[in-house]
N, C-alpha and C positions, 0 to 999 in steps of 0.2 A: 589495073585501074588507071583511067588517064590522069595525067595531073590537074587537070581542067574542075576535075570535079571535086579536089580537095580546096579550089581557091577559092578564100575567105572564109573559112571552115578553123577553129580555135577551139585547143584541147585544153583542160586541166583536170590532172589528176593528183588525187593526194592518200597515204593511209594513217589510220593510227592504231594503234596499241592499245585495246578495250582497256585491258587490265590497268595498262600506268592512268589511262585516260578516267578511269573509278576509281583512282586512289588520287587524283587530282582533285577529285568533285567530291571527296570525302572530306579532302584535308583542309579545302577551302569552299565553305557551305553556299557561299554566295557567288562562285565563278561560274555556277549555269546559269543563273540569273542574269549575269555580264553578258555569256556567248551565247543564250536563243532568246527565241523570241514568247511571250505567252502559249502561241499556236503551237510552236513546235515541242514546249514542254508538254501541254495539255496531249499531242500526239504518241511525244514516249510514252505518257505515263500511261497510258492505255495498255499495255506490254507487261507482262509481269516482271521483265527485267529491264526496266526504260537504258540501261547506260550505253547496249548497245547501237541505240537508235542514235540516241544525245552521238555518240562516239561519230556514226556516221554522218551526222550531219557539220556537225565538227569539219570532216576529211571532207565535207561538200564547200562550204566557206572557203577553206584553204585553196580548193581547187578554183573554184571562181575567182580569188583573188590572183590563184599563179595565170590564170587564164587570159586577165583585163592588162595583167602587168603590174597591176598596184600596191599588190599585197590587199590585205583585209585593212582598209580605213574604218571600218566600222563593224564588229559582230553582226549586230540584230539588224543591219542594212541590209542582210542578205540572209532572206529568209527562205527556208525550205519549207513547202506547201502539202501536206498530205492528208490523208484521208486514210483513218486504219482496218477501216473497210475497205477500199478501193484496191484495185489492179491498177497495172500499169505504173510508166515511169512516173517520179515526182517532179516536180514545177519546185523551179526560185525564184523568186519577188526579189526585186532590189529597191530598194529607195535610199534619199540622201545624196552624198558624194557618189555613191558606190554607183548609184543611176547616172550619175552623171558620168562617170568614166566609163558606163557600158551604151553609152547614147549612140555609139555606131552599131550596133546590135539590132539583128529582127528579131532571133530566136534564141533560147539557151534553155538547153534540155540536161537532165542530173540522172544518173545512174548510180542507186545505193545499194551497198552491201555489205553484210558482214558474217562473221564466226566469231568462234566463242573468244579466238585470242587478238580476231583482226576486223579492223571496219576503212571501206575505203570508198570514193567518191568517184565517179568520173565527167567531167563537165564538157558538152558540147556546146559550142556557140558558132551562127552565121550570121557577117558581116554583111550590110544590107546590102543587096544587091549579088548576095554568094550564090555563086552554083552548087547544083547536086542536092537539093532536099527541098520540097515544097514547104508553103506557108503553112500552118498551121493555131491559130488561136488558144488550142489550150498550149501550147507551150512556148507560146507568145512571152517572153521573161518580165514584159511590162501588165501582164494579165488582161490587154485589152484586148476584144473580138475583132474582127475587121472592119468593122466600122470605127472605131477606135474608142468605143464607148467602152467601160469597166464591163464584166464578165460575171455579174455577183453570184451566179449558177458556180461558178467554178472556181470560185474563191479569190478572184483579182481584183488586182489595185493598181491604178496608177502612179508610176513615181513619182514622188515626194520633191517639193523643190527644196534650193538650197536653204531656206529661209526656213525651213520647217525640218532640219537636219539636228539629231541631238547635239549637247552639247562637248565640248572636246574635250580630252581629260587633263587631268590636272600632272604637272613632274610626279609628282609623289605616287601618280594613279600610274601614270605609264611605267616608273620605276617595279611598281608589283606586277605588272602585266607581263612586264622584260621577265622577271623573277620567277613567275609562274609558267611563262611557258618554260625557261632555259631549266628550271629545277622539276617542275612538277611533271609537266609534257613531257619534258624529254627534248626539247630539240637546243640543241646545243649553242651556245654563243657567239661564234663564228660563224652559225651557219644563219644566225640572223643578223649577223655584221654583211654577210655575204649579200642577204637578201636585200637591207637597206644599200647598200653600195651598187646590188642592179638597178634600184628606183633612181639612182640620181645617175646614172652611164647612160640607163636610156633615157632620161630626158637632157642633158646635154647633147648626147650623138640626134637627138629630134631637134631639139630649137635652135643649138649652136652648132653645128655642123663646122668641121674641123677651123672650127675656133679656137685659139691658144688660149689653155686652159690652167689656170694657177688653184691648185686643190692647196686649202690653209688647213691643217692639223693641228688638233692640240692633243694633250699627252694619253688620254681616256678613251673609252670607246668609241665616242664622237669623231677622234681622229682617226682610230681606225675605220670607219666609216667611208671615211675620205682616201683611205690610205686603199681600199678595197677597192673603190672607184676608179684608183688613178690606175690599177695594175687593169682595170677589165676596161678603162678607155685607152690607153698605152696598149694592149693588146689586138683591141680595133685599130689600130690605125690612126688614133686620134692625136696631135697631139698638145703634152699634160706636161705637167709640171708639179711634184709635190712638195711641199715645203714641210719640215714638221717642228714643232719648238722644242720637243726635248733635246738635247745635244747629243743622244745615242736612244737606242733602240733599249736599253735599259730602265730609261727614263720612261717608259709607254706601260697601260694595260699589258696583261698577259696576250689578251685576244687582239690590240693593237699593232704589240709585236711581231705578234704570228704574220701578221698581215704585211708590217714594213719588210721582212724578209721575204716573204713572199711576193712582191711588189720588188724589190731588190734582185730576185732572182731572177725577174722577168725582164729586167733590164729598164725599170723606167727611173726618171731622171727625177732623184729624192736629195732633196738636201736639207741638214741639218743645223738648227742653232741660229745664223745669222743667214739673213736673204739680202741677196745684193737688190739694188734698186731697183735694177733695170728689169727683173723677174716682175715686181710691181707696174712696172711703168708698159710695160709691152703685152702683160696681160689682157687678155681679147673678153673673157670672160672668170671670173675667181669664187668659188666654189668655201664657202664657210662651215668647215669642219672645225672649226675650237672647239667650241662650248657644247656641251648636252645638258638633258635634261638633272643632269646631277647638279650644276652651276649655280652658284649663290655667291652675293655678296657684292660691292664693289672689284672691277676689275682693275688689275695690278702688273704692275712689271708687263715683260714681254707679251702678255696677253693683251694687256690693255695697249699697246704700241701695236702690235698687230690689228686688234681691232678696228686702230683708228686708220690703220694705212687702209683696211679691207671699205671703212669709210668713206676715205679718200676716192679710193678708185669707182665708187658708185657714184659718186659727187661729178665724175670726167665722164659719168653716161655707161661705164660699164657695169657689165648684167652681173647681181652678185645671186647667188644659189646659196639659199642656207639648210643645211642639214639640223633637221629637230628647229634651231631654234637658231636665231642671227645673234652674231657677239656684240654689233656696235649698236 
């Protein structure tokens, strides 16, 4: 195959685990209601045994999100289309955010499957103007015809604008979302420290391009966050600078830890406790890993000094990035 024909062409694929994926939706009555959509319930249940379906649509989400680069901003954004009479592949609808970060998209087409112990997804998308697959309307991911009018034969919808986006969740709602997938799902804590630490490597290496880069840490997962960031843009090429508050790597999360050693190992340039000015003063861009969604109360001691300096430098025009949520 030439390479010609693979450009602008995006994969994602994802699996899961039936089994743990039914005792997730067993143990908490209401998280299929969080992750589909009415239509794609109504389509399980058609099944004498919907969790398979629920399961693979599940591993279709996930793949769209690893696809767009974003991760999943929203479940029921990104909805899987089917028909349980019908042949052939199934159709994704997106609306909300999730539209808007697929807006360079003509196509995206979903391949579902599963067994009794495994369900998995595989997502093709082309980038407008990509070679090697013709147009096609039904699998048009915005569900318009070519005329660009809705499709209602075939069950499409136009995206949704920002304005018409549900609402965001609350600390307390994301803290059970973190909980449920890391405990119920199965997918581990690091491995979604890893994944928010890709969303914030690729958008610095995109809008600040080898900009000297000051990543601020505080002692929780947030900082590790940052701390994941700094080892995968320090391995580009980029360069970073991480700074963390605790005065050792004892001081951090478990999964924090994991990271500062990890980051440590890689050689990138971590300092602890106290930051000299001039780390402040010459940063190009500073990246606000303090605080998560755990954070409450007035800010104190070194946090609240830090805050204010991450203040300061936004006040001189520099870009500040915040992770989850901004300290100052």
């Amino acid at each position: 195959m030439r390479d010609g024909q693979l450009r602008g062409v995006r994969l994602g694929f994802d699996l899961v685990e039936v089994e743990r994926f039914r005792r997730a939706l067993h143990r908490h009555p209401r998280l299929a209601s969080r992750l589909f959509t009415t239509g794609e319930m109504r389509y399980a249940g058609a099944h004498s045994d919907p969790v398979p379906h629920l399961a693979a649509r599940f591993a279709a989400k996930e793949a769209v999100g690893k696809l767009l680069g974003s991760g999943v901003l929203c479940w029921q954004e990104i909805e899987v289309l089917g028909d349980p009479l019908a042949r052939g592949p199934a159709r994704v609808r997106l609306s909300g955010r999730t539209a808007g970060t697929a807006a360079g998209l003509s196509r995206l087409e979903v391949s579902l499957t599963h067994t009794e112990s495994l369900a998995g997804a595989c997502v093709v998308a082309v980038a407008r103007g990509g070679d090697g697959m013709s147009d096609s309307a039904e699998h048009c991911c915005c569900g318009h015809g070519r005329d660009g009018r809705e499709d209602a034969a075939q069950g499409g919808a136009p995206f949704l604008s920002l304005a018409e986006k549900p609402a965001v969740f609350t600390p307390a709602q994301m803290r059970e979302l973190d909980r449920t997938t890391i405990e119920d799902v199965g997918i581990p804590g690091p491995v979604l420290m890893e994944r928010a630490a890709l969303g914030l490597s690729r958008l610095i290496l995109m809008r600040y391009p080898e900009r000297h880069t000051l990543i601020v840490c505080g002692q929780g997962n947030n900082g590790g966050d940052g701390l994941a960031a700094a080892r995968q843009l320090h391995l580009a090429g980029h360069p970073v600078v991480c700074v963390v508050i605790a005065s050792s790597p004892a001081g951090l999360s478990p999964d924090a830890a994991l990271n500062f050693e990890a980051a440590r190992k890689a050689g990138v340039n971590l300092r602890t406790g106290d930051v000299p000015d001039y780390l402040w003063e010459e940063a190009e861009v500073v990246v606000d890993c303090l605080l998560g969604t755990g954070a409450s109360g007035e800010l104190r001691g070194k946090v609240a000094e830090w805050a204010a300096r991450i203040n300061e430098a936004g006040a001189r025009g520099v870009p500040i990035v915040a992770c989850d949520v901004p300290s100052g």
